[in-house]
C-alpha positions as CSV (number, residue, x, y, z in Angstrom):
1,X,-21.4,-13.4,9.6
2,X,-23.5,-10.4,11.1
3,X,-21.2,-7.8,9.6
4,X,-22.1,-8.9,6.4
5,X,-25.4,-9.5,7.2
6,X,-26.0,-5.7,8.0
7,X,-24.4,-4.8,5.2
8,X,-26.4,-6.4,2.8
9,X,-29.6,-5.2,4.6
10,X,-28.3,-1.2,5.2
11,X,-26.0,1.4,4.0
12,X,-24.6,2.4,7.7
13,X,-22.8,-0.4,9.8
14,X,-21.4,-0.7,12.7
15,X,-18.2,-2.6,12.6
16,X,-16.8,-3.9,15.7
17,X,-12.7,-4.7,17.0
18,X,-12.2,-8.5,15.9
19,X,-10.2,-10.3,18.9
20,X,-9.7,-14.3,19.8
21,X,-11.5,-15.1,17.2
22,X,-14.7,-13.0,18.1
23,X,-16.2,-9.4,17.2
24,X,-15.9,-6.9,20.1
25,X,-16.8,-3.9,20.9
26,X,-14.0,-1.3,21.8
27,X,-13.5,-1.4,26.1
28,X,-14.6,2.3,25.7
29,X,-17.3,2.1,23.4
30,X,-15.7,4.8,21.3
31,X,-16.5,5.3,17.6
32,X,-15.9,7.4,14.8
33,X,-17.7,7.9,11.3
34,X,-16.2,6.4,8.2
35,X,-17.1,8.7,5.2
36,X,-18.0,8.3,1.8
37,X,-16.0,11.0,0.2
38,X,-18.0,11.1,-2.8
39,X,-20.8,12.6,-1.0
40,X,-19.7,13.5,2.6
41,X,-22.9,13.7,4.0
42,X,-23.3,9.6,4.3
43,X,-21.4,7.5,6.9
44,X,-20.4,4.3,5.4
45,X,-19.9,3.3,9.0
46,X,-19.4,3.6,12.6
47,X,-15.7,2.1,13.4
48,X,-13.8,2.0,17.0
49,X,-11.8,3.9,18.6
50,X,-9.8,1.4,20.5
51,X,-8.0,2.2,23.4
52,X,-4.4,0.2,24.4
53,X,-6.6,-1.8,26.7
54,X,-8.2,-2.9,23.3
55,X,-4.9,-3.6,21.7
56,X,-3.4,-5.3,25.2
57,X,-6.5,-7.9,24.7
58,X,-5.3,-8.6,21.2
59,X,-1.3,-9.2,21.7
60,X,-2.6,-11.4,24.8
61,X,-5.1,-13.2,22.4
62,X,-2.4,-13.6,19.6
63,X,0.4,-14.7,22.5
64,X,-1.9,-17.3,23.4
65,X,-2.7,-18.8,19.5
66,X,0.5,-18.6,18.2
67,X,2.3,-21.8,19.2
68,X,0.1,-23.9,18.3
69,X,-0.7,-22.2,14.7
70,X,3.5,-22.7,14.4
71,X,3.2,-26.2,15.0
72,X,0.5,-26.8,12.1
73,X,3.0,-27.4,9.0
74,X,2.9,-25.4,6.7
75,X,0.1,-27.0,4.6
76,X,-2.4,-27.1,6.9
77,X,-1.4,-23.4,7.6
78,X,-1.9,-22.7,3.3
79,X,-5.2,-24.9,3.5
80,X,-6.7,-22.0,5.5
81,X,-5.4,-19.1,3.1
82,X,-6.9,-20.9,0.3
83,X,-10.1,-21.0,2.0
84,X,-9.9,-17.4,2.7
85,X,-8.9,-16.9,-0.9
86,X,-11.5,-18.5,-2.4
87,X,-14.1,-16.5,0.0
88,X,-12.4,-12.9,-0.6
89,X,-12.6,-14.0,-4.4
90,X,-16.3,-14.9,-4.0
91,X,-17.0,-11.6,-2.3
92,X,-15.4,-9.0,-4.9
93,X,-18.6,-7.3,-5.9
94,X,-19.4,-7.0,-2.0
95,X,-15.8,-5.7,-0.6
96,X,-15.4,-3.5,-3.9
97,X,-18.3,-1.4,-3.4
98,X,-17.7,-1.4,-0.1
99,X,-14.0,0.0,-0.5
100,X,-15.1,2.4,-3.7
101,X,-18.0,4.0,-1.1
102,X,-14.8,4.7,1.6
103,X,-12.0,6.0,-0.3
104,X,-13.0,6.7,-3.6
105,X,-11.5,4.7,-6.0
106,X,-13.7,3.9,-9.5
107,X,-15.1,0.6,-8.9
108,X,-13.4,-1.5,-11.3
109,X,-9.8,-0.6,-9.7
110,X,-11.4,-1.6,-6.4
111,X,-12.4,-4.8,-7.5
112,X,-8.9,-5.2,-9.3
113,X,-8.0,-4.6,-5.9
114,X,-10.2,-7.4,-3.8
115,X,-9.1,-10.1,-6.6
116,X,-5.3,-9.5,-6.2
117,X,-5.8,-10.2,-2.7
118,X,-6.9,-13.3,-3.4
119,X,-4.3,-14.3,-6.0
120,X,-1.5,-12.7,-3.3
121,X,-3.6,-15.4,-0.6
122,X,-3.4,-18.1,-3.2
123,X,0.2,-17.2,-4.0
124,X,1.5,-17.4,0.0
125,X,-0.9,-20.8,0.7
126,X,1.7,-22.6,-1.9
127,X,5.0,-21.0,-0.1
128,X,3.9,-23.3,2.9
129,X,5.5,-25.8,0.9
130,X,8.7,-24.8,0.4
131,X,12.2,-25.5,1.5
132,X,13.2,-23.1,4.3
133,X,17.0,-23.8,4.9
134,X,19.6,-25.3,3.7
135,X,22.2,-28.7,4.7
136,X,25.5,-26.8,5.4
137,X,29.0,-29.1,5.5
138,X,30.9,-28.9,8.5
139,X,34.6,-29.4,9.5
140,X,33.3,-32.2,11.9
141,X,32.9,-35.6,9.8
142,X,30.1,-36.9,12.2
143,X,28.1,-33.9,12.4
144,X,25.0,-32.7,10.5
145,X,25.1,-28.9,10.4
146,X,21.4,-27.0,8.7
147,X,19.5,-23.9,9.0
148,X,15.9,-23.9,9.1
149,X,13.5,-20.8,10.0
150,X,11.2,-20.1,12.7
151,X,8.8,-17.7,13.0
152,X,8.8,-14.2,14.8
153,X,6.1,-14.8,16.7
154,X,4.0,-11.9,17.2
155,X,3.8,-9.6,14.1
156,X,1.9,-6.1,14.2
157,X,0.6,-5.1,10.9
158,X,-0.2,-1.4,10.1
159,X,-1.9,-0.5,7.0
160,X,-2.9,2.2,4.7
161,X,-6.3,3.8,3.6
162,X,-4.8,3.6,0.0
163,X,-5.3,-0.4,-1.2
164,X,-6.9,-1.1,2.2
165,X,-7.3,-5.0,0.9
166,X,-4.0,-5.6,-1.3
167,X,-1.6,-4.0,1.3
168,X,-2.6,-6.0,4.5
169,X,-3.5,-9.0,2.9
170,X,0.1,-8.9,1.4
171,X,1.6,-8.2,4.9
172,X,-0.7,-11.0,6.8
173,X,-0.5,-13.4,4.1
174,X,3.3,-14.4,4.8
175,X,3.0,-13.7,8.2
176,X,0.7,-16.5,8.6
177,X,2.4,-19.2,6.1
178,X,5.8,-18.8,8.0
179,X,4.2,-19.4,11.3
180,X,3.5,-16.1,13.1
181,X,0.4,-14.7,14.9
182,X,-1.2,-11.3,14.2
183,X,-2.5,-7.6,15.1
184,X,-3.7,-5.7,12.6
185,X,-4.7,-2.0,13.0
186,X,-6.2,-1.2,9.6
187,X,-6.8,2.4,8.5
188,X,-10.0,4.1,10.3
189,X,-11.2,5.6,7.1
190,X,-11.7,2.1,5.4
191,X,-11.9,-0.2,8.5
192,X,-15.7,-0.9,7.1
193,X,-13.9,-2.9,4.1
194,X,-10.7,-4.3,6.5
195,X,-13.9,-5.7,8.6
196,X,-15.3,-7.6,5.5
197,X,-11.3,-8.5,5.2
198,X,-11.6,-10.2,8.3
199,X,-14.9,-11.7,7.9
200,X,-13.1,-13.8,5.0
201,X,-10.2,-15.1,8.0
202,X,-13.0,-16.2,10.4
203,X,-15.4,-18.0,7.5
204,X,-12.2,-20.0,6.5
205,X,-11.9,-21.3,10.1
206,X,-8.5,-19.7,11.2
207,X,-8.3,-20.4,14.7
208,X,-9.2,-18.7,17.4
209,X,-6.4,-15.3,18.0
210,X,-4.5,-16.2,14.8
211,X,-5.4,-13.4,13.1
212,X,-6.7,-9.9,15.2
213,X,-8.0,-6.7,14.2
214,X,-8.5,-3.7,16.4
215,X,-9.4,-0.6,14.6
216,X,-8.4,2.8,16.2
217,X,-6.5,6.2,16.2
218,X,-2.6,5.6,14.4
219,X,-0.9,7.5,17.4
220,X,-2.7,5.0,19.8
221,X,-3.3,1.9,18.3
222,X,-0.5,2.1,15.6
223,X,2.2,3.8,18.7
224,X,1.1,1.4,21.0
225,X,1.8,-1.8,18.1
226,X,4.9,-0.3,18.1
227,X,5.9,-0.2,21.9
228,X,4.6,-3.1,22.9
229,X,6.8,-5.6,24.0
230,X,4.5,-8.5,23.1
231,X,4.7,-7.9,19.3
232,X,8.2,-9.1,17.8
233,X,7.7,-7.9,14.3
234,X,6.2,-4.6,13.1
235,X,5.5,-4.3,9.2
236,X,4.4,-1.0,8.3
237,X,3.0,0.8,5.1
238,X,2.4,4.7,5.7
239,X,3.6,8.6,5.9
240,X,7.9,9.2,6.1
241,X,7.4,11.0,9.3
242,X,5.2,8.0,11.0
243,X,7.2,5.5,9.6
244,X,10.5,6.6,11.1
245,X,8.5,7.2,14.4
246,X,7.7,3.3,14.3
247,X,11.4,2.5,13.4
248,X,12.7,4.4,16.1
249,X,10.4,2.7,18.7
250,X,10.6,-0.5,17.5
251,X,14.6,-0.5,17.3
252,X,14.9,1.3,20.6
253,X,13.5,-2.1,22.1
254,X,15.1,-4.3,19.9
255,X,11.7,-5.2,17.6
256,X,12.1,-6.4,13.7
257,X,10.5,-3.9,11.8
258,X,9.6,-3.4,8.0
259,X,8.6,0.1,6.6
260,X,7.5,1.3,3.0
261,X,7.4,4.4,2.8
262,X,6.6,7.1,0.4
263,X,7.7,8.6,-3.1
264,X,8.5,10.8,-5.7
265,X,8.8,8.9,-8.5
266,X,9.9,10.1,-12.3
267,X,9.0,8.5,-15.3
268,X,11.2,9.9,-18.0
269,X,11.0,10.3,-21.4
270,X,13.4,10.0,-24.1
271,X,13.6,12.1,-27.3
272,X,13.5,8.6,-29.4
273,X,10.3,7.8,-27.1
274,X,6.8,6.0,-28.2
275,X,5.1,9.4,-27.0
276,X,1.9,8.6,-27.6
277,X,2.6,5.6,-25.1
278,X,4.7,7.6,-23.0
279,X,1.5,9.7,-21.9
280,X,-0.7,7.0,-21.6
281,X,1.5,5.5,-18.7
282,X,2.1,9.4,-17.6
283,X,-1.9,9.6,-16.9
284,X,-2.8,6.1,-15.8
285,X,0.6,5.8,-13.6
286,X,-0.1,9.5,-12.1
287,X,-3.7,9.4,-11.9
288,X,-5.1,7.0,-11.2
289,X,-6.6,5.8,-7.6
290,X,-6.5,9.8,-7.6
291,X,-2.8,9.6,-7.7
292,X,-3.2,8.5,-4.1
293,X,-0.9,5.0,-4.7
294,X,3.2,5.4,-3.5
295,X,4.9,4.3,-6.4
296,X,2.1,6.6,-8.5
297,X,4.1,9.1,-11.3
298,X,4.7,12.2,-9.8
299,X,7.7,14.2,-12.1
300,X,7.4,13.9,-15.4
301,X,10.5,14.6,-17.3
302,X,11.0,15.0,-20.6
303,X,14.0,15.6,-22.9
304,X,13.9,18.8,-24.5
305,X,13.8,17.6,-28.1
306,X,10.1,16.6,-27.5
307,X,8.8,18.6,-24.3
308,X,6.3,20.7,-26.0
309,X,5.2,17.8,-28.2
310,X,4.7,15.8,-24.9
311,X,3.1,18.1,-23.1
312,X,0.4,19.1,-26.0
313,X,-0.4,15.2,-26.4
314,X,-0.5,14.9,-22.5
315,X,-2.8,18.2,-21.7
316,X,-5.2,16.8,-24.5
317,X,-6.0,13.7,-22.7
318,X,-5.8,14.7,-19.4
319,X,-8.4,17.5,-19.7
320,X,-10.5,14.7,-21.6
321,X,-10.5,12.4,-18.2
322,X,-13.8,12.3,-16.1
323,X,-13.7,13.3,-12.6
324,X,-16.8,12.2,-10.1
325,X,-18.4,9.1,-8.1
326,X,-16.4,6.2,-8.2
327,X,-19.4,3.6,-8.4
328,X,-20.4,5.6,-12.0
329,X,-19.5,3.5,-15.0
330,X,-18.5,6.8,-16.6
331,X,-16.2,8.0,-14.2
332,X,-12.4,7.7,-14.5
333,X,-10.7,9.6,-11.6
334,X,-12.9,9.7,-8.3
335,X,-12.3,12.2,-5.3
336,X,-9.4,12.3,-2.9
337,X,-9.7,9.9,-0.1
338,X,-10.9,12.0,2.7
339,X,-11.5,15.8,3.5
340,X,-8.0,16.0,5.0
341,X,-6.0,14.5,2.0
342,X,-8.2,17.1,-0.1
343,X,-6.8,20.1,2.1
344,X,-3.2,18.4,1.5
345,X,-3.7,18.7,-2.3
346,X,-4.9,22.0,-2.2
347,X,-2.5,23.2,-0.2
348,X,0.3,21.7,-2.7
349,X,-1.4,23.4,-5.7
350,X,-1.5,26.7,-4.0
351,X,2.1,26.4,-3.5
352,X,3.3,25.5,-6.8
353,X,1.2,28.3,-8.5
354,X,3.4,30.3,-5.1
355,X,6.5,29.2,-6.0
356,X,6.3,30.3,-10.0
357,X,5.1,27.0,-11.9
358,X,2.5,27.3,-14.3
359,X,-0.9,25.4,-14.0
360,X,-1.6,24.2,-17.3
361,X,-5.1,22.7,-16.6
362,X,-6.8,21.3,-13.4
363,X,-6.3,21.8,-9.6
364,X,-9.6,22.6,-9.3
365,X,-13.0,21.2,-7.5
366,X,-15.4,21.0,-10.2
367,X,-18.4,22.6,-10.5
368,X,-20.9,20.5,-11.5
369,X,-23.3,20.2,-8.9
370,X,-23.5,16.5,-8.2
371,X,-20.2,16.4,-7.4
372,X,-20.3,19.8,-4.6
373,X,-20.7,17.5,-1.5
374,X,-17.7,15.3,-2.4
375,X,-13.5,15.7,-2.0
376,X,-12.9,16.2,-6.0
377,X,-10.0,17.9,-7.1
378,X,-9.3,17.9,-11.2
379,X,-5.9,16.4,-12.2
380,X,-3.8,19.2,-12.4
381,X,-0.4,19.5,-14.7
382,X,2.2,22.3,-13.8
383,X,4.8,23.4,-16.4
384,X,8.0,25.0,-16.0
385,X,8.5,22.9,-12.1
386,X,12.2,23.1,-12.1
387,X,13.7,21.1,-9.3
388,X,13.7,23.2,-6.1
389,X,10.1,23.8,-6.4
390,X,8.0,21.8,-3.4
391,X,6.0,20.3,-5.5
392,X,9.0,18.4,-7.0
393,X,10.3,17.6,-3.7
394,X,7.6,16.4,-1.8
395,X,5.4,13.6,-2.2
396,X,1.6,15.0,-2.4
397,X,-0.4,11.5,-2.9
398,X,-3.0,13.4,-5.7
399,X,-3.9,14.2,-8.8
400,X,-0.8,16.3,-9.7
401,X,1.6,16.1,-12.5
402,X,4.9,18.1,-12.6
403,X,6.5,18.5,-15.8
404,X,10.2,19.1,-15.9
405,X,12.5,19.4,-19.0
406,X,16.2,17.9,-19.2
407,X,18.5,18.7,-21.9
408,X,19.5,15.3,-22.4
409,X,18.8,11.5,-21.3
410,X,22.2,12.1,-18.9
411,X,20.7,15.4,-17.3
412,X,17.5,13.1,-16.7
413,X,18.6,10.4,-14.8
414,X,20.4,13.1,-12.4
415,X,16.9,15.2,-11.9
416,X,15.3,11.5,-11.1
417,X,17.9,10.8,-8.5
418,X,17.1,14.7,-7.1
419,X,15.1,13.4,-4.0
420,X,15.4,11.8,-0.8
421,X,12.9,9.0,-2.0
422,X,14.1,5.9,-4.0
423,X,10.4,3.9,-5.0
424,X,10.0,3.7,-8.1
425,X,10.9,5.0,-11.7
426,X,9.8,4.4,-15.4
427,X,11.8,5.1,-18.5
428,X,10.3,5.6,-22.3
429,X,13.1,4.9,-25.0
430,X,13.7,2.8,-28.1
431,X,17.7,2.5,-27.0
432,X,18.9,-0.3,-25.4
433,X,22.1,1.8,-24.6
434,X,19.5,4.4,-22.5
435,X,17.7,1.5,-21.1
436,X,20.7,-0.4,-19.2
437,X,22.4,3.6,-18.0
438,X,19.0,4.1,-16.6
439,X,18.8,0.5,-14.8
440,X,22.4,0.6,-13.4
441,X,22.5,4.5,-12.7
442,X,18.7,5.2,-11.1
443,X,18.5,5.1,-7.3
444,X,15.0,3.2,-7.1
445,X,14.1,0.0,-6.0
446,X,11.4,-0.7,-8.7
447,X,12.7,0.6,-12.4
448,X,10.5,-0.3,-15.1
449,X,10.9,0.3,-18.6
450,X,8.3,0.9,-21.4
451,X,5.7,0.8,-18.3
452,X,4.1,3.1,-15.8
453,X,5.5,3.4,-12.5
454,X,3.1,2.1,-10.7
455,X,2.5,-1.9,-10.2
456,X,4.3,-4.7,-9.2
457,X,3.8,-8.2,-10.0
458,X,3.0,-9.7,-6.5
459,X,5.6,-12.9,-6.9
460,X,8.8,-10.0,-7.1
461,X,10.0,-8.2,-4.2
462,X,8.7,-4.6,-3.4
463,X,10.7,-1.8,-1.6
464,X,12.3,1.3,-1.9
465,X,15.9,2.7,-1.9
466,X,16.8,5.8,-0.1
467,X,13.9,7.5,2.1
468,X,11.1,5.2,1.1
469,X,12.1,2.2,2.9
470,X,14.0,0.4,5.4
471,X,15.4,-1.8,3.1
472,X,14.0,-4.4,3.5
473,X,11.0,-6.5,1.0
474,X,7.8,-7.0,0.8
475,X,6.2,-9.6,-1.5
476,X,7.0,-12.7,-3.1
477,X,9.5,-15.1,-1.5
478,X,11.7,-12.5,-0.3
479,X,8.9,-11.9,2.0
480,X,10.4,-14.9,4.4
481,X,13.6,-12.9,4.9
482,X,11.3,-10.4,7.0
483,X,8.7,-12.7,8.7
484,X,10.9,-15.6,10.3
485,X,14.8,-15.8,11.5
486,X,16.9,-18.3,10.8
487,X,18.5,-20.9,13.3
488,X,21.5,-22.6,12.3
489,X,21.7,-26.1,13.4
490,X,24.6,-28.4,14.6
491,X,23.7,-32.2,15.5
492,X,26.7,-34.5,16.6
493,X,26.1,-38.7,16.9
């Protein structure tokens, strides 16, 4: 496949809309530069700009493909993912560098990354196999009442720079088992990595406007997935403030949508807490992928008995983390993601230093001079945040810890539930009394115990309470709830 063939051959690419089953340029011939934001001087790639005429090309393409992929069953459908699995799988090194030179993240999480798309692929080819509805009795003796599903139709997927393989493919995956045809407008800054994405859907012989890709500006591309009456489903993964804006569109003219949304998630620690582990999942939950993940740990609070132990143990290993190029075996914590997520960061540091916290360690771009061309902030940790302060309100997607103390396990859980977000929260105890008061009482729809925040296993549903989501879930086989609707069924002899 040519983008892969230029890839191989160069470090600069030019990556092209993916429509019907073909690569296209955009109608304008627009394009912008994808940036390696370890050393902002390189382009990674040139990527569209696609205009709605671009987009209109791709709903008509998917339109057009979609009843016939519904009429495939649904192993013939799964055959095709695990083709595309086994290709993704086969491609790791490839699409991990690849993702590592556009957003950052150390090479080994990026690969992490590629593989759990295949096993999500793997995991969605065998749900093509499973019952969809149910034999209902009825009041009528010689009737035969069921409910099966059917697909949406259309769905438009919107992605993240974040996990710009794990997040779609988890999206189109299902999408495509239950029946439905796609859009996808990946995220500019790693559309060089959603095109090798693609490449994997074409080599495994999807056909023909299945599966679409046009690459482009979120207020044109992503607005116009949103207000176009061809798409029937929108599923969405992204900002609080965008994410509403699609909800509001797409319920204004009567669309399904699905939005995940953002966080500000706690993990807690107990006075009777493993503290040694309690930091460990503290770091790796917080900070790594730059702290740029949704469910990443963002408040950290501790019960007073064992704050200032807690915070010595988890300023010692922070400040012992390396910061730099994510493709370096050495490195541990690469930059932020872009030059405008950097500014964000900043920004946030400046204004909890503002607002009266005190910066323990970090917040700052490093000095070496290998690193001065690239988006690196050290992970900070602020003491003394109480919960007013901004940056214990609002989610900053960095490297930035905020430490706040509670009095007690009961004062805890009612700082965690402080926020408008619901995500995800972690809990470090040895009580099993603590442990079910925090699973009943906190207002989160991923609580894990004894574990970082951050992660989900990919067969259990994923979604937030509160501000983070719409309510509905992504993953596993709650996943069919979102991508078909169900038809009830009533046959008479």
């Amino acid at each position: 496949m040519a983008v892969r063939d230029e890839m191989t051959i160069r470090g600069t690419v030019t990556i092209d809309n993916y429509v019907g089953g073909e690569w296209k340029k955009p109608a304008a011939g627009q394009r912008i530069p994808s940036i390696n934001p370890a050393h902002r001087n390189e382009i990674v790639g040139e990527v569209p700009a696609s205009d709605l005429n671009d987009l209109n090309e791709a709903v008509a393409s998917a339109e057009a493909a979609r009843k016939a992929w519904r009429k495939l069953s649904g192993a013939q459908r799964g055959a095709l993912l695990y083709k595309a699995a086994d290709l993704l799988e086969s491609r790791v090194d490839e699409i991990g560098r690849t993702m590592t030179r556009e957003m950052g993240k150390t090479l080994p999480e990026a690969k992490g990354e590629t593989a759990r798309g295949a096993a999500i692929l793997r995991y969605y080819a065998g749900e093509g196999m499973r019952p969809v509805g149910d034999v209902i009795p009825s009041t009528d003796a010689e009737a035969l009442m069921f409910t099966t599903r059917v697909p949406l139709g259309v769905v438009g997927v919107i992605s993240p720079w974040n996990f710009p393989v794990a997040i779609p493919v988890w999206k189109m995956a299902p999408a495509l088992i239950y029946g439905n045809a796609v859009v996808w407008k990946p995220a500019a800054e790693t559309a060089v990595t959603a095109a090798l994405i693609m490449a994997c859907f074409h080599d495994a012989g999807f056909p023909a406007g299945v599966v679409n890709m046009v690459i482009g500006d979120g207020a044109v591309i992503g607005q116009g997935i949103a207000e176009h009456p061809g798409i029937h489903g929108i599923t969405f993964t992204g900002s609080n403030a965008v994410g509403k804006r699609v909800g509001q569109i797409a319920l204004a003219r009567g669309a399904k949508y699905q939005l995940e949304m953002g966080g500000k998630n706690p993990i807690l620690v107990a006075a009777d807490a493993d503290l040694d582990l309690a930091v460990d999942a503290t770091i790796s939950g917080g900070l790594r992928s730059t702290g740029q993940k949704c469910t990443a740990t963002s408040r950290v609070i501790v019960v007073r008995d064992v704050y200032e132990t807690f915070r010595a143990k988890l300023l010692e290993k922070v400040e012992g983390l390396r910061v730099g190029d994510g493709l370096a075996a050495d490195t541990w914590l690469g930059p932020c993601a872009s030059e405008k997520q950097y500014e964000t960061v900043k920004r946030y540091i400046r204004t909890g230093i503002d607002e009266g916290a005190v910066l323990l360690t970090g917040g700052e771009t490093p000095a070496s001079p290998e690193l001065a061309n690239g988006f690196y902030v050290t992970p900070a940790v602020f003491d003394r945040v109480t919960p007013s302060m901004t940056i214990a309100r609002e989610e900053i997607f960095g490297p930035v810890l905020a430490l706040i103390e509670a009095k007690d396990m009961n004062e805890a859980i009612e700082l965690a539930n402080d926020t408008e977000y619901g995500l995800s929260a972690s809990l470090y105890t040895r009580d099993l009394g603590s442990v079910l008061t925090f699973v009943q009482e906190m207002e989160a729809g991923l609580v894990r115990v004894n574990a970082e925040t951050a992660g989900v296993e990919l067969q259990a549903p994923f979604g937030g309470m509160k501000g983070s989501s719409s309510h509905s879930r992504e993953q596993g086989q709650a996943a069919i709830e979102f991508y078909t609707a169900v038809k009830t069924v009533f046959v008479k002899s």
